[in-house]
C-alpha positions as CSV (number, residue, x, y, z in Angstrom):
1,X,0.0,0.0,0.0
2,X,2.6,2.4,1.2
3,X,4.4,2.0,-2.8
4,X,1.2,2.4,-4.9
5,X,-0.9,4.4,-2.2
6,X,-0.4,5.8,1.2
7,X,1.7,5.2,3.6
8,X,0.5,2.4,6.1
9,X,1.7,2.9,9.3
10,X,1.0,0.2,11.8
11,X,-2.1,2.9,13.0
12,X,-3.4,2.5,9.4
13,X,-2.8,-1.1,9.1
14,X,-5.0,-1.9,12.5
15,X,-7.8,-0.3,11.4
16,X,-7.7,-1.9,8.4
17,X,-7.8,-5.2,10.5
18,X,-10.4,-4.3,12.1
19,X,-12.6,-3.0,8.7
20,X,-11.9,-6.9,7.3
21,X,-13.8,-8.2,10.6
22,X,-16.4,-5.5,11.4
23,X,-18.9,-8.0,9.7
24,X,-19.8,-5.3,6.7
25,X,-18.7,-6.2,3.1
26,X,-14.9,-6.6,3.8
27,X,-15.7,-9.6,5.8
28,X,-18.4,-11.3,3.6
29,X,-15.7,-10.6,0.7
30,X,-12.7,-12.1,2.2
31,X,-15.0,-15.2,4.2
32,X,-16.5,-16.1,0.8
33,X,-13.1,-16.0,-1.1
34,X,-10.7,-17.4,1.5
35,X,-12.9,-19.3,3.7
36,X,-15.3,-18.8,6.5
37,X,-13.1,-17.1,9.5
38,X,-10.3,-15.5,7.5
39,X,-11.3,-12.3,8.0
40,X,-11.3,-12.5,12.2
41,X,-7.5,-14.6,11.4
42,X,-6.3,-11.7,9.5
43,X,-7.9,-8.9,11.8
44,X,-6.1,-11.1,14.9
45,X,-2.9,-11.6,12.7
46,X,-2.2,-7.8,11.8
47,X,-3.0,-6.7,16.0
48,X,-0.1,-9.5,16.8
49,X,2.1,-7.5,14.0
50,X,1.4,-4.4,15.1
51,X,1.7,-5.3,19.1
């Protein structure tokens, strides 16, 4: 993101986590194309990255 976009701080990047599992369109998107939970995984995966 930071090349092509903006620059993702770790700030940016956790709210972003938690915009894939807020249960909007973000998480039916990613659940339906990755599997049923992947969006929670990645939202709990970026908060351990970020501390």
């Amino acid at each position: 993101m930071t090349e092509h976009f903006y620059k993702c701080t770790d700030k940016v990047l956790s709210e972003l986590g938690n915009m894939h599992a807020s249960g909007g369109e973000f998480t039916k998107n990613i659940d339906a194309s990755a599997g049923e939970g992947t969006a929670v995984f990645v939202k709990e995966a970026i908060q351990a990255y970020c501390g």
